[in-house]
C-alpha positions as CSV (number, residue, x, y, z in Angstrom):
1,X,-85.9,191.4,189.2
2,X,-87.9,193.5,191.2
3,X,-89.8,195.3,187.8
4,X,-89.7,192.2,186.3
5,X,-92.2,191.0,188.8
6,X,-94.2,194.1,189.0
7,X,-94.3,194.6,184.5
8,X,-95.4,190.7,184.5
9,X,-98.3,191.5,187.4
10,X,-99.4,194.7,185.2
11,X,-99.6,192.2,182.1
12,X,-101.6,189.4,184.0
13,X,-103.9,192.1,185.2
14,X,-104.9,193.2,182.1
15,X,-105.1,189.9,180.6
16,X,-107.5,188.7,183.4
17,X,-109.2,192.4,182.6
18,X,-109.9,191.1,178.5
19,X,-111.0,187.6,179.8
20,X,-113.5,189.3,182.1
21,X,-114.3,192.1,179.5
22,X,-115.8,189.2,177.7
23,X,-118.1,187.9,180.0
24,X,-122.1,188.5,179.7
25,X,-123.2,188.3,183.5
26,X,-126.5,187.5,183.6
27,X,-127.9,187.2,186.6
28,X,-126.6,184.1,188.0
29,X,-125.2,182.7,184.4
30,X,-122.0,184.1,183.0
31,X,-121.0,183.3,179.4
32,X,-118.0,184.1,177.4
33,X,-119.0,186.3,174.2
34,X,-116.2,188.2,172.0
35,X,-118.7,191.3,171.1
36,X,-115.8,192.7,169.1
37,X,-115.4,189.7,167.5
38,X,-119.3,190.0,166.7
39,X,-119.1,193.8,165.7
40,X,-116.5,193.1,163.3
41,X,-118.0,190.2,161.7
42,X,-121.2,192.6,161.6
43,X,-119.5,195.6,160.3
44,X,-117.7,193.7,157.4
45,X,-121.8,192.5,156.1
46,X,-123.3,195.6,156.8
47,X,-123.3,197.8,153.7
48,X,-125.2,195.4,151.9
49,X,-127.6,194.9,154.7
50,X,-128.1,198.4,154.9
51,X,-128.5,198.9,150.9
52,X,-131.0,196.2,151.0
53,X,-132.6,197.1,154.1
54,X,-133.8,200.6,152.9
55,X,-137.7,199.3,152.0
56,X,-138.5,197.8,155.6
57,X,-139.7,200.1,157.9
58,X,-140.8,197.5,160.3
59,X,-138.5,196.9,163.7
60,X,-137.7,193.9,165.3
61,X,-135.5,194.9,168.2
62,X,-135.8,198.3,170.1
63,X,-132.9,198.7,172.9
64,X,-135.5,200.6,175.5
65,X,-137.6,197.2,174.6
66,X,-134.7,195.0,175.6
67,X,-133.6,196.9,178.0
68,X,-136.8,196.5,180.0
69,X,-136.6,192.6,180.0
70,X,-137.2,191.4,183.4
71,X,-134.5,191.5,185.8
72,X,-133.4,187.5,186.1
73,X,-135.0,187.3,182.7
74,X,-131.9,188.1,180.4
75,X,-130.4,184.7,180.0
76,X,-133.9,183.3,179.3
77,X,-134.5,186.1,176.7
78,X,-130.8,185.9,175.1
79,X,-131.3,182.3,174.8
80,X,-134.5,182.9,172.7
81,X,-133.0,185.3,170.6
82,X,-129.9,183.6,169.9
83,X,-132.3,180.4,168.9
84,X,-134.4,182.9,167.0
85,X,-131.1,184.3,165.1
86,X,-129.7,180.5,164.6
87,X,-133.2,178.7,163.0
88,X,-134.4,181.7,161.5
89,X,-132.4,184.2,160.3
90,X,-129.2,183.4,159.6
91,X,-131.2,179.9,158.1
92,X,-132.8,182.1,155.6
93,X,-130.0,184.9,155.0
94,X,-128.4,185.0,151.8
95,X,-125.8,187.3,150.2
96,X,-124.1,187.6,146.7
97,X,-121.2,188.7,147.9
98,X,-118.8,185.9,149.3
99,X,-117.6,187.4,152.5
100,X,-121.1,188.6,153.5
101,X,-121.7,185.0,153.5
102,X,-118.8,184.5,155.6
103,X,-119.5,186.7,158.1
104,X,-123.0,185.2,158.3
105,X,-121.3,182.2,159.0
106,X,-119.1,183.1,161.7
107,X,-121.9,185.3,163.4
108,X,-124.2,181.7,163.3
109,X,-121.5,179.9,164.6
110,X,-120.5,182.4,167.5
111,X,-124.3,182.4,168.5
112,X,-124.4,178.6,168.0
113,X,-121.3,178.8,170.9
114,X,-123.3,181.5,173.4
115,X,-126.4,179.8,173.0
116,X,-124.2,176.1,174.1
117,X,-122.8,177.7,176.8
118,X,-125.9,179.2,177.8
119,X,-127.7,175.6,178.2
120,X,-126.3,174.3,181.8
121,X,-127.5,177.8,183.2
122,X,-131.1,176.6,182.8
123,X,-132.9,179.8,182.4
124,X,-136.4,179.7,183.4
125,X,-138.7,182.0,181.3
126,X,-141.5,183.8,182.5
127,X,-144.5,184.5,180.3
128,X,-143.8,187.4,179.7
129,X,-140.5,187.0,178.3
130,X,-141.9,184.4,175.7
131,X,-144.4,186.8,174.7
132,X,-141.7,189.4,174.3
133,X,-140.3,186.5,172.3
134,X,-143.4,186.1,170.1
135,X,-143.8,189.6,168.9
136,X,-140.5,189.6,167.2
137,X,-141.6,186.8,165.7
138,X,-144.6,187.6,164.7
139,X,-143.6,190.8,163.4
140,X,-140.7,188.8,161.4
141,X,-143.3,186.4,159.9
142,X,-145.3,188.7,158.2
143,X,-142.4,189.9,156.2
144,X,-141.4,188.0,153.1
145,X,-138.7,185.2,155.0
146,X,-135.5,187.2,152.5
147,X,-136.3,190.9,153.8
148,X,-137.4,189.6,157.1
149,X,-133.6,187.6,157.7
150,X,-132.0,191.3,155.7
151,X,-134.0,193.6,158.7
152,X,-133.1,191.3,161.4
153,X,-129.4,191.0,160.5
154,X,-129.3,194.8,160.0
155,X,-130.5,195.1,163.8
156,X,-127.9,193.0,165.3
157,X,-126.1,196.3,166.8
158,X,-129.5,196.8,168.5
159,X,-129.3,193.4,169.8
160,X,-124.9,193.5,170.4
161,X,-125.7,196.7,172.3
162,X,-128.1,195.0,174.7
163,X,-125.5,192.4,175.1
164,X,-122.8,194.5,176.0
165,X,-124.8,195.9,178.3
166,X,-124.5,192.8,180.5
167,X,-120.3,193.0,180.8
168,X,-118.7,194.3,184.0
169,X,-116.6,196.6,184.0
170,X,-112.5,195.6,184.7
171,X,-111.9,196.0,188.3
172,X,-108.2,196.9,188.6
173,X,-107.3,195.8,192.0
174,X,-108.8,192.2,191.8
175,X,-105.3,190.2,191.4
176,X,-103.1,192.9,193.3
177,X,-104.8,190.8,197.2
């Protein structure tokens, strides 16, 4: 009985280790985003992204540039981008091949879901962050709308990475107290 107990309190730790593995904390928001779930989707669309991306030399997203979003300012900024992903790109991305299109689909929705959970933390935006908000769309607009939505959806793992950067690592002794 004895192991029993102690193999079921190894298995409830590491299932309350995933659950937390998929939490963004940002600052005092925490939302629940599958990034593997994202990668994959992402991985499956990305050879055609990346065939047709080859002409575009212009960037979007740079991780030192996300990375140096204002402390406090990452929910505010996530929420743009994920609004900026939803109405824009993913609006105007198409694909001939069926399960590109697919995973399009599944990547708006799973933003659609981040961005709704995102809401009741009512991120404030500074200035700043909006402005860091208005290059990449300024920079997206003066691309015809088809490549611009092809180089945006090519730099999702810029923007995933920046994500991920916001998980906590699993802290083994949190349910052994």
């Amino acid at each position: 009985m004895k192991v029993l107990s102690i193999c079921l309190l190894v298995i409830i730790t590491s299932l309350a280790g995933l659950a937390q593995s998929r939490r963004l904390h940002l600052g005092g928001c925490s939302v629940g985003a599958h990034t593997s779930e994202l990668r994959r989707h992402y991985n499956a669309m990305r050879p055609d992204v990346l065939r047709r991306d080859t002409e575009i030399t212009v960037r979007f997203l740079r991780l030192p540039t996300l990375r140096n979003v204002e402390e406090g300012q990452s929910c505010c900024f996530l929420q743009l981008l994920l609004r900026f992903y939803i109405e824009r790109v993913f609006s105007s991305y198409s694909s001939s091949g069926l399960e590109d299109q697919r995973s399009a689909s599944a990547l708006a929705n799973a933003f659609f879901s981040i961005r709704r959970e995102l809401k009741p933390c009512n991120c404030q935006c500074t200035e700043e962050t909006h402005r860091l908000m208005d290059s990449v769309h300024s920079e997206f607009i003066k691309l015809n709308v088809t490549l611009a939505s092809v180089k945006a959806v090519g730099e999702l793992d810029t923007m995933m990475d920046w994500m991920e950067s916001f998980r906590q690592p699993h802290q083994t002794g949190l349910l052994m107290r």
